[in-house]
Residue frames relative to the residue before (quaternion, step in Angstrom):
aa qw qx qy qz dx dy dz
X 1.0000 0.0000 0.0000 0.0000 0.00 0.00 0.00
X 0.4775 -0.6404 0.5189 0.3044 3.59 -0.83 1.41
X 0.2481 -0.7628 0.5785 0.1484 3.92 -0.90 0.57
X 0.3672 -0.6874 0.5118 0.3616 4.05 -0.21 0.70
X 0.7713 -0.5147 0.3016 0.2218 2.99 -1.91 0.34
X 0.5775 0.5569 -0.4214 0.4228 3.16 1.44 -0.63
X 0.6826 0.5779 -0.3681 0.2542 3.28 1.05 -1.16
X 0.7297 0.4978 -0.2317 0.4076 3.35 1.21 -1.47
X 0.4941 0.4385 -0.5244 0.5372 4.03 1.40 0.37
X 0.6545 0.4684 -0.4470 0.3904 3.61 0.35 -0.51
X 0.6717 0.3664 -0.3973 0.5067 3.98 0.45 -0.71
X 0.5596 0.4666 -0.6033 0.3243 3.57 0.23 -0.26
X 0.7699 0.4637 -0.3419 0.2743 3.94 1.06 -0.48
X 0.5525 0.5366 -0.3422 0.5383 3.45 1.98 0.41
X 0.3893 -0.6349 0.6457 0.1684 3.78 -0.82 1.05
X 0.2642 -0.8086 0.5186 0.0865 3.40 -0.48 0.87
X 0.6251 0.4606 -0.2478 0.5795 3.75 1.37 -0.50
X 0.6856 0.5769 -0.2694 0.3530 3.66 1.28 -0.11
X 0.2062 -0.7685 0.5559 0.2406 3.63 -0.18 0.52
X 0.3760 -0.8591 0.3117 0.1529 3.35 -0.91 0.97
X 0.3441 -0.7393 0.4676 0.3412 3.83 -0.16 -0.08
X 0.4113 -0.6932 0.2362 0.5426 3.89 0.03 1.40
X 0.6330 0.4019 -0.5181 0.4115 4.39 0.02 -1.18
X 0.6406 0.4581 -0.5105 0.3451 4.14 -0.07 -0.61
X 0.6928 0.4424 -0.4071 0.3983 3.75 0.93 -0.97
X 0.8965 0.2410 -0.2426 0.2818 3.30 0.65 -0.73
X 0.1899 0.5207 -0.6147 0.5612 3.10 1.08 1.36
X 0.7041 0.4389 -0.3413 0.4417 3.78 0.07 -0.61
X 0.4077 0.7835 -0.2056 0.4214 3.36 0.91 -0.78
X 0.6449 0.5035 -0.1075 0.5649 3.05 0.26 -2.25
X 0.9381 0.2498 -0.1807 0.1578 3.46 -0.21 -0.74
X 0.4546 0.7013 -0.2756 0.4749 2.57 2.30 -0.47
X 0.7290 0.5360 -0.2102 0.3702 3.47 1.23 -1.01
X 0.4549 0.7229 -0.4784 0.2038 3.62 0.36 0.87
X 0.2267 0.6628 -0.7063 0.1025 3.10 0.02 1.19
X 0.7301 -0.4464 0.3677 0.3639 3.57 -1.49 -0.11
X 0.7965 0.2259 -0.3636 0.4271 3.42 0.91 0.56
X 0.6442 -0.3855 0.3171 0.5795 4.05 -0.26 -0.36
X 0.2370 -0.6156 0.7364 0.1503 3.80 -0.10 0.81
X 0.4332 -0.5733 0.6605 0.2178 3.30 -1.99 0.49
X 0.1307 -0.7860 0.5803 0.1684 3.35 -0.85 -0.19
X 0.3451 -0.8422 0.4110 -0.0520 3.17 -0.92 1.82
X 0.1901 -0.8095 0.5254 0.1803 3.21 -0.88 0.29
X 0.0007 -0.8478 0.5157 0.1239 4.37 -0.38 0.39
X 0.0072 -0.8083 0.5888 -0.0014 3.50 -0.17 0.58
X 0.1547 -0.7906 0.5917 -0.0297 3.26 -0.75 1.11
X 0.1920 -0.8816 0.4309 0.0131 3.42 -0.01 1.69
X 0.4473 -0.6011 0.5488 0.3707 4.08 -1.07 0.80
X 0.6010 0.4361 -0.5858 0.3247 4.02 -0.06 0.59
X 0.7065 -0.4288 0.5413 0.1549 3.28 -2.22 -0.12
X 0.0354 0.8157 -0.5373 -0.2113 3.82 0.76 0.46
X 0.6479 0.5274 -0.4194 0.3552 3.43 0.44 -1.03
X 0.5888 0.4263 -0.5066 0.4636 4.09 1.24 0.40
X 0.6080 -0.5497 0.3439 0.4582 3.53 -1.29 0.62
X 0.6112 0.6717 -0.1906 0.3728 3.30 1.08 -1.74
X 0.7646 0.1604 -0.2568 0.5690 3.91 0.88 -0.77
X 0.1820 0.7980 -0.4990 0.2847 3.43 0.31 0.70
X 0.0089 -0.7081 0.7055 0.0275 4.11 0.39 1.19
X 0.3776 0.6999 -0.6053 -0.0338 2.79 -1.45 0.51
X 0.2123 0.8462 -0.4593 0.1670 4.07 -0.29 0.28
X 0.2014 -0.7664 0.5214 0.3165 3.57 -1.36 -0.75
X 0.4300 -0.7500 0.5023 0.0158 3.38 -1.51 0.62
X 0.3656 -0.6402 0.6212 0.2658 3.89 -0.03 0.75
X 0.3026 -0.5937 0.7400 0.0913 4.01 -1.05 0.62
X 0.1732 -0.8841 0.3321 0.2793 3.50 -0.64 0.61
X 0.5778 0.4001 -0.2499 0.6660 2.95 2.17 0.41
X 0.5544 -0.6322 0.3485 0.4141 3.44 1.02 0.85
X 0.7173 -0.3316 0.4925 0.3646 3.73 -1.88 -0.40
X 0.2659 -0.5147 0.7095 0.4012 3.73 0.89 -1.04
X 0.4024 0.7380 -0.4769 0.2566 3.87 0.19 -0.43
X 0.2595 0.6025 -0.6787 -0.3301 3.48 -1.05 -0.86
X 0.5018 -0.7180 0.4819 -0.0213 2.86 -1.54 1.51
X 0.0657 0.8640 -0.4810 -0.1336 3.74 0.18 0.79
X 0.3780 -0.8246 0.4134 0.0788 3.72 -1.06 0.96
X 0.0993 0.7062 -0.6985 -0.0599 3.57 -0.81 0.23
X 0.3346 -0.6181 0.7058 -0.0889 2.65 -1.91 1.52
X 0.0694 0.7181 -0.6832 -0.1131 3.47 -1.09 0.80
X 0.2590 -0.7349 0.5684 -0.2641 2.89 -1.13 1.65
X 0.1536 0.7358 -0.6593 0.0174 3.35 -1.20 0.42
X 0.7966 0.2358 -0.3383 0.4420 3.23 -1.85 0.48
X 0.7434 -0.0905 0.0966 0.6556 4.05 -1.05 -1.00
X 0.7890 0.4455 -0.3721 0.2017 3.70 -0.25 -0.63
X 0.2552 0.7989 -0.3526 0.4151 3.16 1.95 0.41
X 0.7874 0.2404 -0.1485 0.5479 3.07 1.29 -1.68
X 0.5156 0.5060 -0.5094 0.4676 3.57 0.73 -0.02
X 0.5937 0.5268 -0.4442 0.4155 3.67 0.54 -0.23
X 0.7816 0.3912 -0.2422 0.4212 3.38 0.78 -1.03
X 0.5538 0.5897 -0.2608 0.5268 3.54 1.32 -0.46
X 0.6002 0.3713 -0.3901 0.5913 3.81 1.29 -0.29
X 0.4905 -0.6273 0.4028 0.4513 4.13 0.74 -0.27
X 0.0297 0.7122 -0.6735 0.1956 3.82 1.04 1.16
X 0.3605 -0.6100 0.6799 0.1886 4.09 -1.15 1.05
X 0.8403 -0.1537 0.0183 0.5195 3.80 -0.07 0.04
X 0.1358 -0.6076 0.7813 -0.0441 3.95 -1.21 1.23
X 0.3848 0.5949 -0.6848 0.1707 2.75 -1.62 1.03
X 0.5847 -0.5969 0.5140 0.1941 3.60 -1.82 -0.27
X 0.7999 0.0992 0.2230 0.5482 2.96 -1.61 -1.31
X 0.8716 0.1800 -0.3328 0.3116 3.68 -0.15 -0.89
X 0.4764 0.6643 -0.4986 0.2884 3.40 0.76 0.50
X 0.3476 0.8719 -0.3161 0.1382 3.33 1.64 -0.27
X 0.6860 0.4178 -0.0353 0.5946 2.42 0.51 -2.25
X 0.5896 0.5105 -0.5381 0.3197 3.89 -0.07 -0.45
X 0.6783 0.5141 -0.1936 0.4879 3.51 0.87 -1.61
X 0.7257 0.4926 -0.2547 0.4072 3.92 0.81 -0.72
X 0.7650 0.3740 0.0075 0.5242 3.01 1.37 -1.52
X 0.7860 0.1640 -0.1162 0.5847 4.04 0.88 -0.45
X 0.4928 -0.7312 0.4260 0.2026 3.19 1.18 1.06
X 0.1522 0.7317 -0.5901 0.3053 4.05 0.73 1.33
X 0.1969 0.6567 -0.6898 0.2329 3.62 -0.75 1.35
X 0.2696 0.7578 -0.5827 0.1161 3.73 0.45 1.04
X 0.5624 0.5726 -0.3709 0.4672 3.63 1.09 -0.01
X 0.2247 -0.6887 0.6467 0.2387 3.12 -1.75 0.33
X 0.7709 0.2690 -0.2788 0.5056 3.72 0.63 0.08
X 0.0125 -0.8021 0.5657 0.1908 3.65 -1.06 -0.10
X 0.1374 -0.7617 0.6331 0.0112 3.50 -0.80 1.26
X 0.1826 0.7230 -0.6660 -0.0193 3.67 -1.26 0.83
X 0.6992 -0.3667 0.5473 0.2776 3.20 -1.79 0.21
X 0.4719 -0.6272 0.5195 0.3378 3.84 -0.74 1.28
X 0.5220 0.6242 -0.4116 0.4104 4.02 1.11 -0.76
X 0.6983 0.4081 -0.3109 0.4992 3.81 1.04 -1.26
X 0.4181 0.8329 -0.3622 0.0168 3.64 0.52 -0.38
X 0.6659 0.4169 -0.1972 0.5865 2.87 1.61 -1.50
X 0.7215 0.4127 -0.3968 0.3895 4.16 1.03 0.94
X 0.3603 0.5952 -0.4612 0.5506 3.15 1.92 0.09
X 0.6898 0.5299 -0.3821 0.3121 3.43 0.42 -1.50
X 0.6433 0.5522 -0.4478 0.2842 3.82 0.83 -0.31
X 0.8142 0.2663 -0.2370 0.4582 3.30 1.38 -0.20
X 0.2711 -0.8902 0.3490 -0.1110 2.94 0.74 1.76
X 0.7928 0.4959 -0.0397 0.3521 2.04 0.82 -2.26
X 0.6723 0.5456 -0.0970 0.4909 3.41 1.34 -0.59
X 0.6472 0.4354 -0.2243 0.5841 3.47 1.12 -1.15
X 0.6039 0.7045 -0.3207 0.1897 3.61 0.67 -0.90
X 0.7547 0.5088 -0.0784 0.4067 2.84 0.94 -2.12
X 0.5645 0.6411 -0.1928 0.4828 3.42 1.80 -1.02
X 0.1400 -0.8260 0.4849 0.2511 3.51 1.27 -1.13
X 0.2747 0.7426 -0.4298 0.4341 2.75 0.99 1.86
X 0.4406 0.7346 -0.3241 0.4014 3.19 1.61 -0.61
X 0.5969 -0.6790 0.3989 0.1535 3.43 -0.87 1.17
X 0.1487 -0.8816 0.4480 -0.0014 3.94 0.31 0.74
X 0.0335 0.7649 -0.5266 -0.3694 3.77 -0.23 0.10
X 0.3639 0.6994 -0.5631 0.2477 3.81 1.04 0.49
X 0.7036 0.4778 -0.1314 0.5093 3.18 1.26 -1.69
X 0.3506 -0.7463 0.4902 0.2826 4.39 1.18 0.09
X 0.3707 0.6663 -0.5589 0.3261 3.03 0.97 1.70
X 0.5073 0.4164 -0.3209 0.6829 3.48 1.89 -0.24
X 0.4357 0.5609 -0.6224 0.3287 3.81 -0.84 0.97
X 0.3981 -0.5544 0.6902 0.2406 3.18 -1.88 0.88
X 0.5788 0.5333 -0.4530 0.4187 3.86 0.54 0.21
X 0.0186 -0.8547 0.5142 0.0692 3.89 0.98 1.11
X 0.3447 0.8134 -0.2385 0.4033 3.26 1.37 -0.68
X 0.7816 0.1685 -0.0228 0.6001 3.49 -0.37 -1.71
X 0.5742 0.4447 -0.5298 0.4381 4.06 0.24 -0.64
X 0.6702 0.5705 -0.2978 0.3698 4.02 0.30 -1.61
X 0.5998 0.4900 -0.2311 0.5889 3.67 0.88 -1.48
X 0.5989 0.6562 -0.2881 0.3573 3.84 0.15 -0.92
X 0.6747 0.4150 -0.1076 0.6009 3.71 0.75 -2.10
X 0.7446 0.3810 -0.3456 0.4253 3.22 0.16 -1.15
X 0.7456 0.3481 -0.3536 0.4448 3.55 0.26 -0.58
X 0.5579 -0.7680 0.1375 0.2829 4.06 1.33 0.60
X 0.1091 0.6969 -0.6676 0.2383 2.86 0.62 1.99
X 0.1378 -0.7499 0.6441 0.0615 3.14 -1.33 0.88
X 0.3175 -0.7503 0.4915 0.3076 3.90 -0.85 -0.01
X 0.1927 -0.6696 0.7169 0.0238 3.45 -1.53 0.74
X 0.1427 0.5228 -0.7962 0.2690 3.22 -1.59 1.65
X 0.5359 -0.7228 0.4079 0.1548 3.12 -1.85 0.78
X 0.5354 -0.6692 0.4537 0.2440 2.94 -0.39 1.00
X 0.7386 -0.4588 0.2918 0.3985 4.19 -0.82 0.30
X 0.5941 0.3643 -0.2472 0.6732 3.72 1.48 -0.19
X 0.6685 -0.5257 0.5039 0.1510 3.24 0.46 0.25
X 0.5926 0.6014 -0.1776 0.5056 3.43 1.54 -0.04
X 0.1220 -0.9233 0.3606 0.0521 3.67 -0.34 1.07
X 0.1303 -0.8587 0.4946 0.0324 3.80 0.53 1.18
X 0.2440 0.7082 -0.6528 0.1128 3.59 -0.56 1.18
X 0.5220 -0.5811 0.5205 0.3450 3.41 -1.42 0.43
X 0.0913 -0.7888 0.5996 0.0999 3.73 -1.37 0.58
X 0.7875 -0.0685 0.1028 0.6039 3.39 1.30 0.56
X 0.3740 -0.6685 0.6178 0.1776 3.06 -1.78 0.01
X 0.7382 -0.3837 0.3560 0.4255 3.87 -1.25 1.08
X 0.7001 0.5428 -0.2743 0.3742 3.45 0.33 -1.26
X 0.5868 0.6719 -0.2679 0.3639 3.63 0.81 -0.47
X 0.4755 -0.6628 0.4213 0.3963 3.57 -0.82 0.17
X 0.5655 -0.5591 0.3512 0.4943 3.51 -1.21 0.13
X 0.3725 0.8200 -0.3665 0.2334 3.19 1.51 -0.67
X 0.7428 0.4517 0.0687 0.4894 2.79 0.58 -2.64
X 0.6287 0.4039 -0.3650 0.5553 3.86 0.47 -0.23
X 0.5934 0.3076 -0.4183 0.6150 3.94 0.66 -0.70
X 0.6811 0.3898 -0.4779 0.3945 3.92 -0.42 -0.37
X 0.6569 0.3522 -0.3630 0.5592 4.23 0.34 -0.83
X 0.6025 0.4795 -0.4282 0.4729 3.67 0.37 -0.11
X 0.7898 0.3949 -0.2847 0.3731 3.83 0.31 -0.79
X 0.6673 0.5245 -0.2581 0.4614 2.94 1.67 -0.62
X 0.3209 0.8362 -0.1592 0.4152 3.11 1.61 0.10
X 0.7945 0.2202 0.0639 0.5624 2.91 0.36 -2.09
X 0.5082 0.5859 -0.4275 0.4644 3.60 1.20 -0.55
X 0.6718 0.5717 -0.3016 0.3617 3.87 1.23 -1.11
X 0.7320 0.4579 -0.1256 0.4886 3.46 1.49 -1.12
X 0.6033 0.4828 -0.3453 0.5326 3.39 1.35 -0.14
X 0.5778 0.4590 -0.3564 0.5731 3.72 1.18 -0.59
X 0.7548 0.2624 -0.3602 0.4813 3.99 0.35 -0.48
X 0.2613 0.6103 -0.7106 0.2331 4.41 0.65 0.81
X 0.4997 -0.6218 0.5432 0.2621 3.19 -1.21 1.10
X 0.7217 -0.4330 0.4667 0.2719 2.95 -1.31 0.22
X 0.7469 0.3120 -0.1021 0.5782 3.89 0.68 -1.19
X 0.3062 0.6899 -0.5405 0.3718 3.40 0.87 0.81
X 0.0691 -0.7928 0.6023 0.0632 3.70 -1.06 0.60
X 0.8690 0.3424 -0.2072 0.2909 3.39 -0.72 0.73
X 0.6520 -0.2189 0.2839 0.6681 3.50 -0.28 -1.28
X 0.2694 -0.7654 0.5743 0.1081 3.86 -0.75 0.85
X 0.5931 0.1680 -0.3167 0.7209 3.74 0.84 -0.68
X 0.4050 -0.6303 0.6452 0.1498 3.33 -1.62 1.36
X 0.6307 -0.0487 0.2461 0.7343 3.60 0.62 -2.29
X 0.2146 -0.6951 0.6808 0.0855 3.13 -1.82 0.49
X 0.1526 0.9066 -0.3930 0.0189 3.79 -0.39 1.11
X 0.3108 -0.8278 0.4554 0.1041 3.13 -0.42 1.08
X 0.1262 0.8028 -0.5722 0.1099 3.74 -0.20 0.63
X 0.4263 -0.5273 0.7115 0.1843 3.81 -1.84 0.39
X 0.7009 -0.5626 0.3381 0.2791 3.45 -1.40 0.55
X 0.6605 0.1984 -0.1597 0.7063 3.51 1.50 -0.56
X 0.7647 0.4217 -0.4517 0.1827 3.50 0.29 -0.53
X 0.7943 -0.3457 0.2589 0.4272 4.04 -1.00 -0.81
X 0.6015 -0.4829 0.5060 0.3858 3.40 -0.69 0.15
X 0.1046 0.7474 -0.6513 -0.0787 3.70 -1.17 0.16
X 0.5628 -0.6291 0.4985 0.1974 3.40 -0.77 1.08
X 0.0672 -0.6924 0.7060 0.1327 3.59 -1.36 0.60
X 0.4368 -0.6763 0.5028 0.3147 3.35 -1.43 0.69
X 0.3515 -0.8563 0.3190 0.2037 3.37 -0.08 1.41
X 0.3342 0.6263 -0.5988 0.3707 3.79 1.47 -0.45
X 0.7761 0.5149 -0.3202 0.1732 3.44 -0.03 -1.78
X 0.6777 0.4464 -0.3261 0.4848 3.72 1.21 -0.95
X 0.7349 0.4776 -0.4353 0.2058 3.93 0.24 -0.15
């Protein structure tokens, strides 16, 4: 695939044989990212375990301490008082049962997170099949299943995001947006890896941070030197 011009001035500023140190990438970063809108900025970590065992199975979430840049919209399914405590924390749509059929039947996926009550569970669960594949599905690892609608709602919005591995074993989460400081992108990054290095299973063997890339939405990849992050 032919790569455009912006891209191929931007790799000329990443050494590809060079493992980076995290402030050098994202100072690089910064510059790599210049397309005409706010490029996200990504993170891929490619862990030494076995997802498809139960036992090496990373998965969890992580407050960002300078959020996604994102704005994150929520739905909460809820019933009785926690309906309104959902909406009183600044939940984007609460509801039940009748959200079902909408989501099943009129294809409705305006949200980017779902939180329910362990009570809603056995009606989320009808749309597994749908919420799943999306990774939308309610988790209590990730404190999307909690009767605390409150702290979970306050949480997202303020830019927890979740991290799980992805069939290679490879986690892809956003840590921000171009616009940010190097400051703030090296802090949501450390806090990051500090989250995935605290959740290495136990039956892991070997090296746990495989590779560590950092990349912008259009720009190159940039290697971290992984010794430094474990």
């Amino acid at each position: 695939m032919k790569k455009g011009k912006r891209y191929v001035e931007s790799a000329k500023l990443v050494d590809r044989a060079t493992l980076y140190d995290v402030d050098e990438a994202v100072s690089i970063l910064k510059k790599t990212a210049n397309a005409k809108f706010d490029e996200t900025i990504e993170a891929h970590i490619r862990l030494g375990v076995d997802g498809r065992h139960a036992d090496q199975q990373v998965r969890g979430a992580v407050v960002l301490p300078h959020g996604t840049g994102k704005t994150v919209r929520v739905l909460v399914f809820a019933k009785g008082d926690k309906v309104a405590e959902a909406e009183a924390a600044g939940a984007d749509f609460v509801g039940g049962d009748e959200l079902v059929p909408r989501i099943q039947k009129e294809g409705w996926l305006d949200f980017d997170v779902v939180v329910a009550t362990p009570d809603m569970m056995g009606i989320v669960g009808r749309l597994g099949r749908i919420l799943g594949p999306k990774g939308l599905m309610p988790n209590p690892k990730a404190g999307t299943v909690t009767m605390d609608v409150t702290k979970a709602i306050n949480d997202i919005k303020a830019g927890k995001i979740e991290y799980r591995l992805d069939k290679s074993n490879i986690i892809h989460v956003p840590i921000g947006k171009a616009s940010f400081t190097e400051e703030q992108l090296a802090d949501n990054f450390h806090t990051l890896i500090g989250a995935i290095n605290k959740a290495k299973p136990a039956a892991a063997k070997g090296q746990y941070l495989k590779s560590v890339v950092v990349t912008s939405t259009m720009g190159p990849g940039i290697k971290l030197n992984t010794v430094k992050l474990a």
